[in-house]
C-alpha positions in Angstrom: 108.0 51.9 96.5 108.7 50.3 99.6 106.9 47.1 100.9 106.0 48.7 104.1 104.1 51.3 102.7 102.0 48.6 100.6 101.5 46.9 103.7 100.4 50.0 105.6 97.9 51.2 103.1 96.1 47.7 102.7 96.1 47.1 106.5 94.1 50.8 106.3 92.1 49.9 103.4 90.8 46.3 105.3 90.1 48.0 108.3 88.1 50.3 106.1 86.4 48.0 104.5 85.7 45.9 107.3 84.1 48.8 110.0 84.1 52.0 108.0 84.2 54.5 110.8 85.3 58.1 111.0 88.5 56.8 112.4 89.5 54.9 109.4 89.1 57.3 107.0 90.9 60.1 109.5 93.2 57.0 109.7 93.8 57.4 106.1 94.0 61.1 105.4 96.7 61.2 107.8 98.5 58.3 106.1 97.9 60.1 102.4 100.4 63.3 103.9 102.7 60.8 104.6 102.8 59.4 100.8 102.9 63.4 99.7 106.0 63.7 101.6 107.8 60.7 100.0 106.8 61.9 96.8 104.1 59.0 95.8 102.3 59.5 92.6 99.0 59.5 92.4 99.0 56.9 89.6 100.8 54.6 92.4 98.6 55.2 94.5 96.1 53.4 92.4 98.2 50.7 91.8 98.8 49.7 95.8 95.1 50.1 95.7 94.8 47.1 93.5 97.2 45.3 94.5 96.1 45.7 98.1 92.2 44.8 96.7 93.3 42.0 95.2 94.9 40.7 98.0 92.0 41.3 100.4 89.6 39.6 98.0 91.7 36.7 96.7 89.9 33.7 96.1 86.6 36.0 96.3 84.4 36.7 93.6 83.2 40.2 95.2 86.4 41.2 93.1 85.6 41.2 89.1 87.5 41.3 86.0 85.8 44.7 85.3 87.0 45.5 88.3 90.5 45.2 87.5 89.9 46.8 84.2 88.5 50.0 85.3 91.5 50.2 88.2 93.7 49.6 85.1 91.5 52.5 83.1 92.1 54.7 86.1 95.7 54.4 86.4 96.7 55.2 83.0 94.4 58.2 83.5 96.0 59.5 86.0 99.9 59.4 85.0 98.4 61.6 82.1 96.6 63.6 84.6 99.7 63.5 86.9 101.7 64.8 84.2 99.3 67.7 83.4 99.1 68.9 87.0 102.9 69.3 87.2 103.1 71.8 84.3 100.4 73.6 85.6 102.0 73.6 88.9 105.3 74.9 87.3 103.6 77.3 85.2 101.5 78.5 88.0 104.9 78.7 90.2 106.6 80.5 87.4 103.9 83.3 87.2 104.4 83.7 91.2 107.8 84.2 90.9 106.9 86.6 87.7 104.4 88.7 89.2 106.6 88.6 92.8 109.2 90.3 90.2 107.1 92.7 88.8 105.8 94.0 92.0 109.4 94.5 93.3 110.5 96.2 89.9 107.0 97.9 90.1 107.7 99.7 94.0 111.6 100.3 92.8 110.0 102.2 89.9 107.8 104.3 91.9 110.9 105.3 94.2 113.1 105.8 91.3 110.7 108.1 89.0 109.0 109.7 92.3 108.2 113.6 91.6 107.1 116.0 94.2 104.3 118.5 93.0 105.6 122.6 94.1 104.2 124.8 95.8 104.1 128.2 95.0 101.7 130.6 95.5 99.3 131.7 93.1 99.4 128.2 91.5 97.5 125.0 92.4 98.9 121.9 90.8 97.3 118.1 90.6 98.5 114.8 89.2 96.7 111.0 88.7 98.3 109.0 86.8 97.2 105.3 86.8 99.0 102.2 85.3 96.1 99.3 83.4 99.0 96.9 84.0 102.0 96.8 87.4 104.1 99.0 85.2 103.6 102.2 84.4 104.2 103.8 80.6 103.6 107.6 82.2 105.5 109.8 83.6 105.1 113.2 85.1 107.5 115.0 86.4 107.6 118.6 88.1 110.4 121.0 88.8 109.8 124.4 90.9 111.8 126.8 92.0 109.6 128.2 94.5 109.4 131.9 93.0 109.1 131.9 89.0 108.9 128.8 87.4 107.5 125.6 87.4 108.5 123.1 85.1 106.0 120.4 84.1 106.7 117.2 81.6 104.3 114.5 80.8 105.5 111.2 78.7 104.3 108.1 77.3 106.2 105.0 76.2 105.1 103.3 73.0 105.1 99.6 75.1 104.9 98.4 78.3 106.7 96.7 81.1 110.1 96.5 82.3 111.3 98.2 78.8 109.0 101.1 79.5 109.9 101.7 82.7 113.4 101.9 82.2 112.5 104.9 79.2 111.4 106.4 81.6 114.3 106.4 83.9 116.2 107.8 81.2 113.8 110.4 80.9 113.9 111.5 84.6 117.6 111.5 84.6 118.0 113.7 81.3 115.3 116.1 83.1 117.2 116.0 86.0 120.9 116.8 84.1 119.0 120.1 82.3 118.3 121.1 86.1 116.1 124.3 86.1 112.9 124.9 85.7 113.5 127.9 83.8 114.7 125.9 80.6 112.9 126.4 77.5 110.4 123.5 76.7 111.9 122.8 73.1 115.7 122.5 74.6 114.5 120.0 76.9 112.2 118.2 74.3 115.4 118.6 72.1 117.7 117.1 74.5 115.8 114.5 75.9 115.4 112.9 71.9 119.0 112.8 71.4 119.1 110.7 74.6 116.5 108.4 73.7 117.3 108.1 70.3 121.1 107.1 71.2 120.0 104.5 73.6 116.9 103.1 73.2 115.8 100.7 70.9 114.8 101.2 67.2 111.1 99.8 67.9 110.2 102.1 71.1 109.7 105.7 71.2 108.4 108.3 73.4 105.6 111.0 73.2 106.1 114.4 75.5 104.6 117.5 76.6 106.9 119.9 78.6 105.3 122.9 79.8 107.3 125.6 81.7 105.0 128.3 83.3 106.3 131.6 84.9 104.5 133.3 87.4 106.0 137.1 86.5 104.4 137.1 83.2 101.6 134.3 83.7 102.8 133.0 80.7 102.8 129.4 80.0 104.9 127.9 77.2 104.8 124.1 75.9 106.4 122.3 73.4 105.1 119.0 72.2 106.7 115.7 70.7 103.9 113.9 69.0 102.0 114.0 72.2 98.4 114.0 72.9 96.8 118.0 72.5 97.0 119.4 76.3 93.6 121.4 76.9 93.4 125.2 78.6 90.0 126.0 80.5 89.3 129.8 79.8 87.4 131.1 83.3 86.4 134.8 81.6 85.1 133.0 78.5 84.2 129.4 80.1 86.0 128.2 76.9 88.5 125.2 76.0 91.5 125.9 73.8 93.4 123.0 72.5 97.2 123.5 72.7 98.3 122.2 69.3 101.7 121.4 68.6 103.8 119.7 66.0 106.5 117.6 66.7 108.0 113.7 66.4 108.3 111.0 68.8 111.3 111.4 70.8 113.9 108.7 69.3 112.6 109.0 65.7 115.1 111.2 64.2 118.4 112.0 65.5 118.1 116.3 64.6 114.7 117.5 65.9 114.1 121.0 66.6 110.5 120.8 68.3 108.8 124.4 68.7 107.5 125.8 71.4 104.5 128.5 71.5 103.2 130.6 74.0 99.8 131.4 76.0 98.9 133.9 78.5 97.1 132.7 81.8 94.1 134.7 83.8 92.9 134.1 87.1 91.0 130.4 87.3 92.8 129.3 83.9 93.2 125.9 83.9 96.2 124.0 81.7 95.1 120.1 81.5 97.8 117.7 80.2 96.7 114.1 79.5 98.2 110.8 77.8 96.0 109.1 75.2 94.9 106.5 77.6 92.3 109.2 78.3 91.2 110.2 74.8 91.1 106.3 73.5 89.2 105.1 76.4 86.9 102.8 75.4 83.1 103.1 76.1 81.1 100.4 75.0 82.5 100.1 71.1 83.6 103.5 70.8 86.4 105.9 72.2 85.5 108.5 74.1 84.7 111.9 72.6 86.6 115.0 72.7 83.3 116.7 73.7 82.4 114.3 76.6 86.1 114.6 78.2 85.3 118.8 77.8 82.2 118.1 79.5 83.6 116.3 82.4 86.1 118.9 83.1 83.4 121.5 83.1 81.2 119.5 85.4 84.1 119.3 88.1 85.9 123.1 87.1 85.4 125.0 90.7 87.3 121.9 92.3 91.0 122.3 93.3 93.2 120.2 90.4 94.0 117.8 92.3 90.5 116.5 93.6 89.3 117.8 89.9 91.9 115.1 88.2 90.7 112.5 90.8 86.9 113.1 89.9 87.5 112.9 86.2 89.5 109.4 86.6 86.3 108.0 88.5 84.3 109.8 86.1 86.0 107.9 83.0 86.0 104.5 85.2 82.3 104.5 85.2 81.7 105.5 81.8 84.2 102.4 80.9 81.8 100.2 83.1 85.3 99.6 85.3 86.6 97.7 82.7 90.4 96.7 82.5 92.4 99.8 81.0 94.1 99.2 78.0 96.4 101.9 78.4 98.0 104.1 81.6 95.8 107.0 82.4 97.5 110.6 83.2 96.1 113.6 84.0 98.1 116.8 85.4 95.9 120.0 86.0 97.4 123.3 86.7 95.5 126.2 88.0 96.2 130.2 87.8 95.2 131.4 91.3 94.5 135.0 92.6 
C-alpha cells in the first residue's frame, strides 16, 4: 500500500475529527471508491485507520491500549469476513452466469421443441403445459394434416434440466422422421423406444401418450408407455372414462410392442391428456384426488379446451396455495365439435 494513500486518508480522518461536517464525510466516501478501485482490503483499511489514529493522537492519552486492542480485534475480523464475502461473491457470480445459461438453453428449447396446435374443422384443440423449474420435462407435440388426422403425443422425462430437455429433442425429431399423422400410435411409441433406449442414458427414461384421432370415423386411438391414464369426458352420459393402457417406459427394454386400443367420439367428447404433475400435486399433505381433478373438469366443460386447460391450471394453483411445483404441469384437451 502506497504511502500516499496513508497520508490521504489520515489527512481526511483529522479533518474529520477536527470539524466533522457533511463535507468531510462526503470527503471520505468519495476517497473510499478510490481504495475500491485499487483493490484495498477492507482489513487494510483498518489498519491505515490505526495507524493514522495513532499518529494523530501520539503523545495523547485520548488514545488507549483498549483502543488499540479492539482495532487489532477488528482487523483480524475482518480478513475472515473479507474472505467470506469473496466466496459468496463468486458463488453468487457463478449462479448469475448459471441461471444467464439456463435462460438461454431455456428460450433455445422453446424454439427447438415449438409445436403448432391444427386446425381442422369439427375439432377444437388446447395445450398448457408449465415447467416448476426454467426447464421443461413435457412435451406435446401435434401433427395435422388438415382433413383426417391429427396426431397428438404427450411425454415426460424421468429428471430435469438440460438432460431432459435434450430427451426431448430426440423425441421431437423421431416424431418428426415417422412424418404423418396417420401412423399408428404403437409404431410411433415403438419407434420412438428404440431411439431412446439406444441413446439415452441407462438412469433416464421417458413416459408417453400418443393419440391419433380421425375425423372420418371419430375414432380416437392411443397407445400408452407407462404414462399417466388420459381421461375422456362423455357429453350424452356426462361421464368420465379412464383410457387405461399398459405399457413400459420408453428406454427400458430394447423390444417393446406397446398396444394401442380404440374409442369412438360423439359430439362434445372431450379426450384430456395430462402428465403426473397434475395427479401428484400436492394440497396441503396430500395429492390431489382423482375425484377432485374430475370435478374441475366438469366445473369448466362448456369452455373451449383451450381456456378449459387454462382454468384448470389456475384452478390447481389455488388449491396448491401457489406453492412451488414440484413437477411440470401438462394438460392437452381435445374436443369433438358439431
Amino acid at each position: 500500500m502506497s504511502k500516499e494513500i496513508k497520508n490521504q486518508y489520515m489527512s481526511l480522518l483529522g479533518q474529520y475529527l477536527k470539524y466533522q461536517t457533511e463535507r468531510n464525510l462526503y470527503l471520505g466516501q468519495n476517497f473510499s471508491r478510490k481504495l475500491v478501485q485499487k483493490n484495498i482490503t477492507p482489513e487494510e483499511v483498518i489498519s491505515i485507520h490505526k495507524e493514522s489514529l495513532e499518529e494523530i493522537y501520539s503523545g495523547s492519552d485520548n488514545f488507549t491500549e483498549d483502543m488499540r486492542n479492539a482495532l487489532d480485534f477488528l482487523t483480524e475480523f475482518m480478513i475472515q469476513y473479507g474472505l467470506a464475502l469473496g466466496k459468496q461473491k463468486n458463488l453468487l457470480k457463478k449462479q448469475e452466469e448459471m441461471d444467464h445459461e439456463l435462460e438461454l438453453a431455456a428460450n433455445v428449447q422453446k424454439t427447438m421443441l415449438k409445436t403448432t396446435i391444427p386446425e381442422i374443422e369439427g375439432l377444437s384443440l388446447g395445450s398448457v403445459s408449465i415447467p416448476a423449474r426454467k426447464m421443461n420435462g413435457d412435451y406435446v407435440y401435434f401433427q395435422g394434416d388438415g382433413k383426417r388426422f391429427v396426431g397428438i403425443g404427450v411425454a415426460d422425462v424421468v429428471g430435469k434440466g438440460i438432460p431432459a430437455a435434450l430427451c426431448m429433442s430426440m423425441v421431437k425429431n423421431g416424431l418428426d422422421t415417422l412424418g404423418q399423422p396417420s401412423i399408428s400410435p404403437s409404431y410411433a411409441l415403438d419407434v420412438l423406444n428404440r431411439i431412446v433406449e439406444k441413446t439415452v442414458d441407462d438412469n433416464m427414461f421417458i413416459s408417453m401418450f400418443y393419440g391419433r384421432y380421425d375425423l372420418t370415423q371419430s375414432i380416437f386411438t392411443y397407445a400408452s408407455a407407462g404414462h399417466e391414464p388420459a381421461l375422456v369426458f362423455k357429453e350424452k352420459t356426462q361421464s368420465f372414462i379412464e383410457l387405461e393402457s399398459e405399457g413400459l417406459l420408453l428406454g427400458v427394454l430394447p423390444d417393446v410392442h406397446n398396444l394401442e386400443k380404440n374409442i369412438n367420439l360423439e359430439t362434445g367428447d372431450m379426450v384430456i391428456i395430462m402428465t403426473d404433475g397434475v395427479t401428484e400435486c400436492r394440497v396441503d399433505d396430500r395429492f390431489i384426488e382423482k375425484a377432485e381433478l374430475i370435478d374441475l373438469i366438469y366445473k369448466y366443460k362448456d369452455q373451449e379446451p383451450q381456456q378449459l386447460a387454462e382454468s384448470i391450471h389456475q384452478e390447481i394453483e389455488m388449491l396448491s396455495n401457489f406453492n412451488k411445483m414440484a413437477d411440470d404441469l401438462t394438460f392437452v384437451i381435445l374436443k369433438k365439435e358439431d
